[in-house]
C-alpha positions as CSV (number, residue, x, y, z in Angstrom):
1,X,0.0,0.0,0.0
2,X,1.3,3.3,-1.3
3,X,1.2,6.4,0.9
4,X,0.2,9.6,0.0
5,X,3.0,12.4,-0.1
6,X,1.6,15.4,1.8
7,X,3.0,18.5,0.0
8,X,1.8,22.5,0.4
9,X,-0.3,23.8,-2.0
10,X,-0.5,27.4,-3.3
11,X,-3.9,27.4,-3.6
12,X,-5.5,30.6,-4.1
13,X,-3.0,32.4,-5.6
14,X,-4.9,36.0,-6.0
15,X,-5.9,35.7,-1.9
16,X,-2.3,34.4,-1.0
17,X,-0.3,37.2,-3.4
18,X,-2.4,39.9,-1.5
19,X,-1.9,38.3,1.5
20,X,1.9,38.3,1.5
21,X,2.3,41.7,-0.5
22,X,0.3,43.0,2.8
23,X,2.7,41.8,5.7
24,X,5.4,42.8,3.1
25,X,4.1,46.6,2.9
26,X,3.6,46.7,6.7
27,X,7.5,45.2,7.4
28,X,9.0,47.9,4.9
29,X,6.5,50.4,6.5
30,X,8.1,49.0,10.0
31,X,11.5,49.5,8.6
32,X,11.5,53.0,7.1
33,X,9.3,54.2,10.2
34,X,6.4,54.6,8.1
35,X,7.5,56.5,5.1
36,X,6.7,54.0,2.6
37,X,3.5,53.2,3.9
38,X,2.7,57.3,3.1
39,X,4.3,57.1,0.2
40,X,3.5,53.9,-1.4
41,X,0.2,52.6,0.4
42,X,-1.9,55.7,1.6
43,X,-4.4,57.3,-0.5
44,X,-4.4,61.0,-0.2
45,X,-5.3,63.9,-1.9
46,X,-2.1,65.1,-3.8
47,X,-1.1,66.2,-6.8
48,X,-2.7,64.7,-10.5
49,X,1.0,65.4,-11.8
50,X,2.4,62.6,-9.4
51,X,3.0,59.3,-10.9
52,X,2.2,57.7,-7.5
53,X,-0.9,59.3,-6.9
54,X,-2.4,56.9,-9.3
55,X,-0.3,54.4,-8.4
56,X,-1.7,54.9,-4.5
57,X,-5.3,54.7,-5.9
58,X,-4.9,50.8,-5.9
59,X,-2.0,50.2,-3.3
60,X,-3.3,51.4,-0.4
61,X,-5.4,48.2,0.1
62,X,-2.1,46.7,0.9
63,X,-1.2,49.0,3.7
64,X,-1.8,48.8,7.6
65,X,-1.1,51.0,10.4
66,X,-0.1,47.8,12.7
67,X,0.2,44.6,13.2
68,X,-3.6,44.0,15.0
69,X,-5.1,46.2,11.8
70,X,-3.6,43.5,9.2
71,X,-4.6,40.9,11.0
72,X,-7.9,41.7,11.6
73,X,-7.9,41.9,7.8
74,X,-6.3,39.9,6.8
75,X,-7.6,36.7,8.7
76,X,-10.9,37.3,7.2
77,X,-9.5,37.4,3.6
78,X,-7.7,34.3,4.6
79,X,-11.1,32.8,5.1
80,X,-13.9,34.4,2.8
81,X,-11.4,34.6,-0.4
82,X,-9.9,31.1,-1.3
83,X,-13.9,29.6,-1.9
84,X,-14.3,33.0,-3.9
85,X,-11.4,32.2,-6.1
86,X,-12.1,28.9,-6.4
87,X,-15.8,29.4,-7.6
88,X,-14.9,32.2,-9.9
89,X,-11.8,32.1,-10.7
90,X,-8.8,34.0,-9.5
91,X,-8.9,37.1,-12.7
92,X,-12.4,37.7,-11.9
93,X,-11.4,37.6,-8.3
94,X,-8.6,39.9,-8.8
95,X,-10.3,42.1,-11.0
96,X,-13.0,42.7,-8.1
97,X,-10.7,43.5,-5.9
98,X,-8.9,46.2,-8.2
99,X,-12.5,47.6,-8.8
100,X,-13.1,47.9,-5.5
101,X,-9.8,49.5,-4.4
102,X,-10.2,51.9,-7.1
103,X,-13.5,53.1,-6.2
104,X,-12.5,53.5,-2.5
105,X,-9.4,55.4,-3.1
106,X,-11.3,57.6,-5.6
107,X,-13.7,58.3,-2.8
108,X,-11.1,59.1,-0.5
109,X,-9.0,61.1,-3.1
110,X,-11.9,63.6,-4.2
111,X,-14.6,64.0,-0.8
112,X,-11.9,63.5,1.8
113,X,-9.1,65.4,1.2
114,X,-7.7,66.4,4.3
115,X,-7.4,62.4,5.3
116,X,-5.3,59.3,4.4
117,X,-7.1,56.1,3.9
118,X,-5.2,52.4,3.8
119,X,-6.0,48.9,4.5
120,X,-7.9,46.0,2.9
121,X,-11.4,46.1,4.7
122,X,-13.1,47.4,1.6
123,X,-12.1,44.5,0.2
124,X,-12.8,42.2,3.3
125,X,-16.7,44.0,2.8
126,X,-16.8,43.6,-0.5
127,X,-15.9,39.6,-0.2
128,X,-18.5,39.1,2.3
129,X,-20.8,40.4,0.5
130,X,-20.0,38.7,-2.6
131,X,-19.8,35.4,-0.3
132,X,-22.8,36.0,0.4
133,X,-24.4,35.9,-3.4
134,X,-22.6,32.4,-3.4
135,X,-25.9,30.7,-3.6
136,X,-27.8,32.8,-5.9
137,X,-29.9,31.4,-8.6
138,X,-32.0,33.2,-11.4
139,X,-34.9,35.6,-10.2
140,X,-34.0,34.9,-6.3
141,X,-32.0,37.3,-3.4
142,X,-30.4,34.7,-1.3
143,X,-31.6,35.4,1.7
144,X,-27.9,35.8,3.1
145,X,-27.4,38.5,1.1
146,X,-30.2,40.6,2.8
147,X,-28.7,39.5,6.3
148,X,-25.5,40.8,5.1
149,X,-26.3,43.8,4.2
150,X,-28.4,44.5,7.0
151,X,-26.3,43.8,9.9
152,X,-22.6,44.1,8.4
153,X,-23.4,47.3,5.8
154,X,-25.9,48.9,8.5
155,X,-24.0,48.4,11.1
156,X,-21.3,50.2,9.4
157,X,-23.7,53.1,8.5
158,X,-25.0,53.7,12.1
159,X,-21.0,53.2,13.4
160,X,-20.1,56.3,10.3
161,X,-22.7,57.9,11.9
162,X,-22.7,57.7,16.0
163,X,-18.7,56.7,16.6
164,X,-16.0,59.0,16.3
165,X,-12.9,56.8,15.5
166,X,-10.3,56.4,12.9
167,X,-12.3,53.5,11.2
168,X,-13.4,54.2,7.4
169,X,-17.4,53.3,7.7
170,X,-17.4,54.5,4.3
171,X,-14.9,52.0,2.8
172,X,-16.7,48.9,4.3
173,X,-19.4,50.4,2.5
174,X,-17.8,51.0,-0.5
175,X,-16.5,47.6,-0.5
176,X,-19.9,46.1,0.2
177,X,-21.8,47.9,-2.6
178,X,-19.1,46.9,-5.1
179,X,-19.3,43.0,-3.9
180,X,-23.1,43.4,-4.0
181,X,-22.4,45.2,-7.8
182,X,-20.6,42.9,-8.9
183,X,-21.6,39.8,-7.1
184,X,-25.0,40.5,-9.7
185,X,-22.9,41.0,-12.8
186,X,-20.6,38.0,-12.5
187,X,-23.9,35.9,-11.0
188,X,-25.2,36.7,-14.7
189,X,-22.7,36.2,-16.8
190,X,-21.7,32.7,-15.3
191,X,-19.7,31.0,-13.2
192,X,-16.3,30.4,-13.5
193,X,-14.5,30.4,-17.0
C-alpha cells in the first residue's frame, strides 16, 4: 500500500499574493518608520502630476497602520477569499478586488481630502458580500445577502454615523456595494471560466 505524499499547495494564488504583499508593505513600512506606507500605500489627496498618486489609488489596500489592523484583515481574507477564487476564478477575483480599491481610493482622493485612507477592509466587505451571493440562482435574493447587508453594511452606516474613530465606515461600505455590484454581474454572466 502506497502512501500519500503530503506537500503545500499554493492554492488561491490572488488571496495568498495579496496576503503576502500586505505583511510585506507593513514590514517595509516597519522598517523605514512609516515613510513608505505614506508614500507607497496611503491614498491621499495630492497632486494629479504625481506618478504615485495613481499608483496609491490601488495600493493602499495593501497598507496597515499595525500589526492588529492587518490581521484583523487579513484573517478574514484568509477565510472568505480562497472559496471565492475557487468558484470564480482567480482574474475575476482579482479584477473585483482592483475595482473595489479603485472606487474607494477615488472616494477618499476627491470627498476626503484632508485624510489618508489604507487597509484592505473594503475588500474584506466587499468579499463578504460577494460570499454572500454564493448561492444565488436566477430571479431569487439569497436570503444571506439581505442578512448581510443588514447587519454588516448597517452596522457600518449607524458606526459612520454615532462613533467617532479612525475606522473608514465608508470604505466597508464601498466595498460592500461593489461586492453586492458585482456579485449580480458575475452571477449573470456565469460562473467560472
Amino acid at each position: 500500500m502506497k502512501t500519500r505524499e503530503l506537500r503545500i499547495q499554493y492554492n488561491a494564488s490572488v488571496v495568498l499574493t495579496f496576503s503576502l504583499l500586505s505583511l510585506a508593505a507593513l514590514v517595509l513600512g516597519e522598517v523605514t518608520g512609516g515613510r513608505s506606507t505614506q508614500l507607497l500605500f496611503e491614498v491621499y489627496r495630492a497632486p494629479l502630476t504625481d506618478p504615485l498618486t495613481y499608483v496609491r489609488m490601488f495600493t493602499h489596500v495593501l497598507g496597515h497602520v499595525s500589526y492588529a489592523h492587518f490581521m484583523g484583515n487579513i484573517m478574514l481574507l484568509l477565510v472568505i477569499g480562497p472559496p471565492l477564487e475557487e468558484k470564480w476564478g482567480s482574474g475575476r477575483l482579482l479584477g473585483c478586488i482592483g475595482i473595489t480599491a479603485l472606487a474607494s481610493g477615488l472616494v477618499q482622493f476627491i470627498f476626503f481630502p484632508g485624510t489618508a485612507l489604507l487597509g484592505a477592509s473594503g475588500i474584506v466587505f466587499m468579499m463578504i458580500v460577494l460570499s454572500s451571493l454564493a448561492g444565488m440562482r436566477s430571479g431569487a435574493i439569497p436570503l444571506t445577502l439581505i442578512l448581510v447587508v443588514v447587519l454588516y453594511l448597517g452596522g457600518e452606516l449607524v458606526s459612520g454615523l454615532t462613533v467617532d474613530d479612525n475606522v473608514s465606515n465608508l470604505t466597508h461600505i464601498i466595498g460592500g456595494l461593489c461586492g453586492g455590484i458585482l456579485g449580480f454581474l458575475m452571477s449573470r454572466r456565469g460562473r467560472r471560466r
